[in-house]
C-alpha positions in Angstrom: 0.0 0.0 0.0 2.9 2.5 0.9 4.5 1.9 -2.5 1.4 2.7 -4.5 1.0 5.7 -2.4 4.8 6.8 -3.3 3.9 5.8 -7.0 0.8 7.7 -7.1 2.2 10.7 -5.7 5.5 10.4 -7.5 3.0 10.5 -10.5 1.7 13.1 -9.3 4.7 15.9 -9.0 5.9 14.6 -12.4 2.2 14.7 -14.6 1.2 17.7 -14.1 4.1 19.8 -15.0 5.0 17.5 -18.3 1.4 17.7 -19.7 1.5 21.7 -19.3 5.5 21.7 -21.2 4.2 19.3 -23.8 1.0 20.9 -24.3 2.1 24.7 -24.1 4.9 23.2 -26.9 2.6 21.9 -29.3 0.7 24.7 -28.8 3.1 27.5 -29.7 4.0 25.9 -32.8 0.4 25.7 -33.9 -0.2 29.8 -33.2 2.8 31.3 -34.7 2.2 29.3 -37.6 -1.3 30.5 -37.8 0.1 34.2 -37.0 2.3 33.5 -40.2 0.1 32.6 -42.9 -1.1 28.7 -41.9 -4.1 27.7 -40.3 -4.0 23.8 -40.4 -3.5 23.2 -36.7 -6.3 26.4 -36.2 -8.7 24.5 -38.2 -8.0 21.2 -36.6 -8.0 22.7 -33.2 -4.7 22.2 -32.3 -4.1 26.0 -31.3 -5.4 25.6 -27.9 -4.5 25.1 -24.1 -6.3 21.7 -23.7 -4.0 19.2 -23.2 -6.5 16.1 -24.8 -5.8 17.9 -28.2 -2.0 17.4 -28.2 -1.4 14.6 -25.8 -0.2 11.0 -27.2 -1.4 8.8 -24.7 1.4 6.6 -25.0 4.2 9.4 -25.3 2.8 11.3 -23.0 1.7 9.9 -20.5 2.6 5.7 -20.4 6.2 6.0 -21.5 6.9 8.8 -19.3 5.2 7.3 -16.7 6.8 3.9 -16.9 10.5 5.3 -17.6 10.0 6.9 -14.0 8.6 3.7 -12.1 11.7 1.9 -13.8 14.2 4.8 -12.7 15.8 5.3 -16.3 18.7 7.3 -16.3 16.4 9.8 -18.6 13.0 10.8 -19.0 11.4 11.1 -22.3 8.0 11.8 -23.7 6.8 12.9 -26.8 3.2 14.4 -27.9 1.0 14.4 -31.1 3.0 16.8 -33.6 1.0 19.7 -34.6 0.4 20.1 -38.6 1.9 22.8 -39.9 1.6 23.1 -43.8 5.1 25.3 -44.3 4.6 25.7 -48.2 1.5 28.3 -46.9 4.0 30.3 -44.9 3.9 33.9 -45.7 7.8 33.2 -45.6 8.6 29.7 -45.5 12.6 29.8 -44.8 11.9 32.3 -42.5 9.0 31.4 -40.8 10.1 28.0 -40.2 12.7 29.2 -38.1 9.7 30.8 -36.3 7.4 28.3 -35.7 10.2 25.6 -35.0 11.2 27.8 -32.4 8.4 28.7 -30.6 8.0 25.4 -28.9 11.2 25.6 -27.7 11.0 29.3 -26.8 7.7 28.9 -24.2 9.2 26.0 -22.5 12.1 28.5 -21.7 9.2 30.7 -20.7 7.6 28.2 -19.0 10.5 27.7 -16.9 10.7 30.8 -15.9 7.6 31.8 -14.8 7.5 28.6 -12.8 10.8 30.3 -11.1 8.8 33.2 -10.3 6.2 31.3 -8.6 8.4 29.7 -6.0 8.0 33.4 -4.4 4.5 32.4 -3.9 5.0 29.4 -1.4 4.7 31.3 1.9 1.1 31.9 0.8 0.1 28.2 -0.1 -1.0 26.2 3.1 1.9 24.3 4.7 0.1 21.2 4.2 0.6 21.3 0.5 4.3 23.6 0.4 6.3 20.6 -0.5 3.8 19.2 -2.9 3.5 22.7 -4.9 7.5 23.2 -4.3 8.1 20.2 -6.1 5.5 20.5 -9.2 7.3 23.5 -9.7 10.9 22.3 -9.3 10.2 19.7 -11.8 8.5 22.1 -14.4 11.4 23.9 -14.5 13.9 21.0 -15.1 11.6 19.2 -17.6 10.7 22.7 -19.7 14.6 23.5 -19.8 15.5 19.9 -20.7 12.4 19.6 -23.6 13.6 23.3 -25.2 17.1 22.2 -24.8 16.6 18.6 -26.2 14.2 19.8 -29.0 16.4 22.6 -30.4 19.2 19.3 -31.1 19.8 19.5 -35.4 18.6 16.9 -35.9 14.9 16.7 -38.2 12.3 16.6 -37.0 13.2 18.0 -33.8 12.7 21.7 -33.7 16.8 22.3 -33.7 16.5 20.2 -37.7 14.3 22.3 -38.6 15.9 25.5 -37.5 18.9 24.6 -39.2 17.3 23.3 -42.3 16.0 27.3 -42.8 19.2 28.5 -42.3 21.2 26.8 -44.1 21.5 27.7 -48.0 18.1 26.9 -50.0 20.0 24.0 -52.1 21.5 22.3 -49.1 18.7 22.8 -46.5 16.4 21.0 -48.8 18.8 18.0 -48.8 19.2 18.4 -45.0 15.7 18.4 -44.4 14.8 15.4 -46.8 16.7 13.4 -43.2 13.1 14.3 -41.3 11.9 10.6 -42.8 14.5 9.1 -40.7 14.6 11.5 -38.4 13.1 9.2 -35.8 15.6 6.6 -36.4 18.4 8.7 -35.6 16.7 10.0 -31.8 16.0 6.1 -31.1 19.9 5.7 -31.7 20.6 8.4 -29.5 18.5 8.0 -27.2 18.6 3.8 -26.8 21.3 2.0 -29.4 24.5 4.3 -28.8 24.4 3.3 -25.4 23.4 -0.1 -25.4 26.1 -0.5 -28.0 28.2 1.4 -25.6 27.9 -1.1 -22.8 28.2 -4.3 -25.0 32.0 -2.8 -25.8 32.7 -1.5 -22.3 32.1 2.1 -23.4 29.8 5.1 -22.4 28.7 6.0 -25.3 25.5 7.6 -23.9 26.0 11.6 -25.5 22.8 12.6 -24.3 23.5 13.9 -21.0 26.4 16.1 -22.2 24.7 17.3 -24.9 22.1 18.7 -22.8 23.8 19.0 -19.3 26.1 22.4 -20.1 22.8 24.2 -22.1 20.3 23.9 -19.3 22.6 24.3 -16.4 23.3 27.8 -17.9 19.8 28.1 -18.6 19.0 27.1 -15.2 21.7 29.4 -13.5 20.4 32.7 -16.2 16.6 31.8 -15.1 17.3 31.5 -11.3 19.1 35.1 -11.7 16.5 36.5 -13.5 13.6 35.0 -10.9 15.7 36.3 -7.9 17.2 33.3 -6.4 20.4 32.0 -5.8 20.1 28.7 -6.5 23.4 26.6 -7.4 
């Protein structure tokens, strides 16, 4: 009974804040695009702060969910991608820089504000301090590890798409022809380099330093900004 308790509430501190990142995410994308010239995700009601719109239920909420119960040395989620028809653009290079960005950009936002609203605990009833201080703990780490993670170059992560509209016309179109196996190369990130890795007696798990420098400094910039001097 105690363990299901722990579960439940470990589930809990961890839910809420990644369905707000994911949803926020998805959601950003869907209104700048919309703001630029393309109303797919408008029309299929994808611009909007309800999280049963964007949410995958096994990306979002059972792989999470059962990479926490099993302790994984990483925590991953994904949600349904919003639809965004770049050929309607006002812009298209440009633009997609935009909208690519935006998910990224309001998890950074996200974070932030969720910084800010540790000054707010004095006022929430001691009962539930801890509970509130840890929601908000974990939105911060989970929005600057998603805008950090997503803004890697590698299509169809926001970063691939970035760099696909910067990069000259001729050789961003041959860049972003990689999106079809663009979920091919995050599985070997994310799972093969470092099982292959411990087969040969290797780290070969790149994730955490790709990611670890960006959002500490993120992390350090935010609690500066929030008033806090959190190391």
């Amino acid at each position: 009974m105690a363990s299901l308790t722990n579960a439940l509430y470990l589930a809990s501190v961890w839910v809420v804040p990644v369905v707000i990142a994911i949803t926020l995410h998805e959601a950003a994308h869907g209104y700048v695009a919309w703001r630029l010239g393309d109303d797919t995700a408008m029309r299929l009601g994808r611009v909007t702060f309800n999280p049963l719109r964007h949410v995958d239920p096994f990306g979002t909420i059972l792989l999470p969910g059962l990479l926490l119960l099993l302790r994984a040395p990483f925590l991953f989620g994904y949600a349904k991608p919003v639809p965004v028809n770049f050929g309607r653009l006002l812009r298209p290079r440009r633009d997609m820089i935009l909208v690519a960005a935006a998910g990224p950009a309001i998890n950074i936002l996200l974070a932030f504000l969720a910084a800010l609203l540790f000054h707010g605990l004095p006022f929430v009833p001691e009962t539930a301090q801890d509970w509130v201080a840890e929601n908000l703990q974990n939105a911060i780490m989970i929005n600057l590890v998603l805008a950090v993670f997503n803004m890697l170059p590698i299509p169809p992560l926001d970063g691939g798409r970035v760099l696909t509209g910067l990069l000259p016309a001729p050789l961003g179109r041959r860049f972003g022809r990689l999106e079809r196996y663009g979920i091919l190369l995050v599985l070997a990130l994310l799972v093969l380099l470092p099982t292959l890795g411990a087969e040969l007696g290797m780290n070969l798990n790149v994730l955490p330093w790709l990611l670890a420098e960006p959002v500490d400094v993120l992390f350090r910039a935010i609690a500066k900004l929030a008033g806090f001097g959190w190391q």
